[in-house]
N, C-alpha and C positions, 0 to 999 in steps of 0.2 A: 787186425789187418789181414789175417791168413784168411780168417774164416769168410770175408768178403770176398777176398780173389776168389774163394771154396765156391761161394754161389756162382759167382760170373762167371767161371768155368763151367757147373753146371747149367749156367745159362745156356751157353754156348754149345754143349755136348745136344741139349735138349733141342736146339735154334737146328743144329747139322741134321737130327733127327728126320726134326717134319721137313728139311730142305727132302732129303734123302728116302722120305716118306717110309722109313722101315726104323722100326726099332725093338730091341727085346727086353724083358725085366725076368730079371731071377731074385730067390728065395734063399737066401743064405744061412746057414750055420758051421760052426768054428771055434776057432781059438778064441776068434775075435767076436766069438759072439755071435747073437743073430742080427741081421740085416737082408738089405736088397742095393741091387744095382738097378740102373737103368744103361743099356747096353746100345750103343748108335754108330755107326759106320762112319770108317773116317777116311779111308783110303783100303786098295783091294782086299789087302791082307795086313789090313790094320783097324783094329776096333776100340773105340773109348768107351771106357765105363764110369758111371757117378756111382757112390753107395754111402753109405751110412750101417752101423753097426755097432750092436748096445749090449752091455752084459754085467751082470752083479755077480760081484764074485769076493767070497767074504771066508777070511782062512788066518791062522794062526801061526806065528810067527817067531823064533827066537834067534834073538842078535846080540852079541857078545855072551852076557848073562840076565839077560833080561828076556822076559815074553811077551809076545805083545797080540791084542786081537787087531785084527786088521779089515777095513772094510773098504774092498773097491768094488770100484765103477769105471768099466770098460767102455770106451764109447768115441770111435771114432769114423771116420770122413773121408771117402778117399775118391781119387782120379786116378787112372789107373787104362794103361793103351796097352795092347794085347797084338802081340806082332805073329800072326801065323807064316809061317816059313814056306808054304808052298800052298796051292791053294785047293782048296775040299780038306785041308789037316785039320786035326783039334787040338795038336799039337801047338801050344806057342809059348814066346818070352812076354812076360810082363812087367813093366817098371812107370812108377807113377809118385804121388807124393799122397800122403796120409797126413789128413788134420789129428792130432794125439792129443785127444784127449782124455785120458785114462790118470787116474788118479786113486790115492789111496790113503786112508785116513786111519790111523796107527793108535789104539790102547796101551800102554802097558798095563802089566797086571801083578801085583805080587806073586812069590813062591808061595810052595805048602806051606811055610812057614810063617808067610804072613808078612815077608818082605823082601827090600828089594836088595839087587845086589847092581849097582851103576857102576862103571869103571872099574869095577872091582870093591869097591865101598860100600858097605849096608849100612842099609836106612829102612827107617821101620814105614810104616803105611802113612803115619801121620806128618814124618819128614816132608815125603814126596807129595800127598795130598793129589792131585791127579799129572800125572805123565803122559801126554800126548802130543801125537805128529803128524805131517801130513809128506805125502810122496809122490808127486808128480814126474813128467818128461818135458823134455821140446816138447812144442805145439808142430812145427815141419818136419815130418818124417820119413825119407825117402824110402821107399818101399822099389825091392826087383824079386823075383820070383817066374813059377812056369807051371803050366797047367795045361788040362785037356781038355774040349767042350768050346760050344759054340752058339751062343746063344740068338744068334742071326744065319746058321745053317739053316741051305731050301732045303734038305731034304724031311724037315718037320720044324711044325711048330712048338712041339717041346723037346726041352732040351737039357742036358745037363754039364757040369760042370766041376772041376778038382781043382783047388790053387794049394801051391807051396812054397811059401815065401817067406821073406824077412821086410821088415821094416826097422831102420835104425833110430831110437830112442831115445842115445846119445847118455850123457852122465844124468843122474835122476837128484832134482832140486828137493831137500830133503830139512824140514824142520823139525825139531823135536822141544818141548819147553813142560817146564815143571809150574802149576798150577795150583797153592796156596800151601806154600810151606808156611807153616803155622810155629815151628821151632823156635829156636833160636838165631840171632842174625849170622855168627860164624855157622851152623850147620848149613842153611838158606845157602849163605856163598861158597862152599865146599859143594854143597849138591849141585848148584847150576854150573860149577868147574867141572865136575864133572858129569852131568847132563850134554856141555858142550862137546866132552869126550865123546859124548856114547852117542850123541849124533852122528859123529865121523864113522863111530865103527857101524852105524844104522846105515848110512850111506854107499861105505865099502860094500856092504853084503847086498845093497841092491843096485850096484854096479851089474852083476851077473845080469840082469834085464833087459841091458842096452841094445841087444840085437833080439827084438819080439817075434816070436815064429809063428807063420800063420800058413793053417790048415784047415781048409775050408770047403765045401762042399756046399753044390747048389743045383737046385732045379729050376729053369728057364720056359719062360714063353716067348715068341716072335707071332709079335699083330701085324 
């Protein structure tokens, strides 16, 4: 449902555009990745932005006593209105909403040793058989922040741009499950008791994410 309002809005940014007959596109890279806006005049010292924004980002991981490989995929959607405070500034506030779509898909891996240690509890390789999870956010993410550039300034056609922001993420929806314990059926139920453990403490430590900081840098054209 978000990601349809997502287009209709950029319908609608793009509709003010050719009303307005001026519009800019910038080149982005960042926290968030690389993307582009498309940037259209909304009022004097008020300009809307559409973009999109993609990034692979794959890094290793240790939660309670466990390690895990981790593989995400940055990728999100934003609207985003840009309030210049006085006008010729490049100075301004920005506050908008971000589709979140960023996610991240979790290995575990045994120790040197060759096993694992869950909740506190070791299990050998063949217990656990495969340990994997995945880490998403909210899909709505209200995003405010402030920046310098202007991608509809007469005084040229190209142009640049700084953003520094947050967008909030919120508490991160987090699964974790043990895949072919081959054991016995008491070890099998002891591991996924605590498998469900080590999900929470997988969850507390990606608590810290909830406020995603974005620093971004762009260069602009105006047709």
């Amino acid at each position: 449902m978000f990601a349809k309002h997502t287009v209709l809005a950029a319908a609608a940014l793009l509709a003010a555009a050719a009303a307005n007959a001026q519009v800019g596109a910038t080149a982005d890279v960042g926290t968030t990745g690389v993307g582009f806006h498309v940037v259209v005049p909304m009022e004097t010292y008020l300009n809307g932005r559409f973009g999109a924004n993609y990034f692979k980002h794959d890094f290793t991981k240790t939660s309670g006593l466990v390690d895990y490989d981790i593989k995400g995929k940055l990728q999100t959607f934003d609207i985003l209105f840009d309030w210049y405070l006085t006008e010729g500034s490049s100075f301004h506030l920005t506050g908008g909403v971000v589709y979140n779509g960023n996610k991240f898909n979790a290995k575990a891996k045994p120790n040197g040793a060759g096993v694992f240690t869950i909740n506190g509890n070791t299990y050998t390789a063949a217990d656990v058989g495969q340990l994997t999870g995945r880490i998403d956010y909210r899909k709505a993410a209200p995003y405010v922040g402030i920046g310098w550039g202007n991608a509809l300034a007469p005084s040229s056609r190209w142009t640049s741009n700084i953003d520094l922001g947050v967008f909030y993420q919120g508490n991160p929806n987090v699964q974790l499950a043990s895949i072919g314990c081959t054991t016995s059926t008491t070890v099998c139920k002891a591991l996924a008791s605590d498998v469900a453990a080590e999900r929470q403490i997988l969850r507390d430590d990606m608590n810290s994410y909830k406020l995603y900081p974005v620093v971004r840098a762009s260069i602009g054209y105006r047709f």
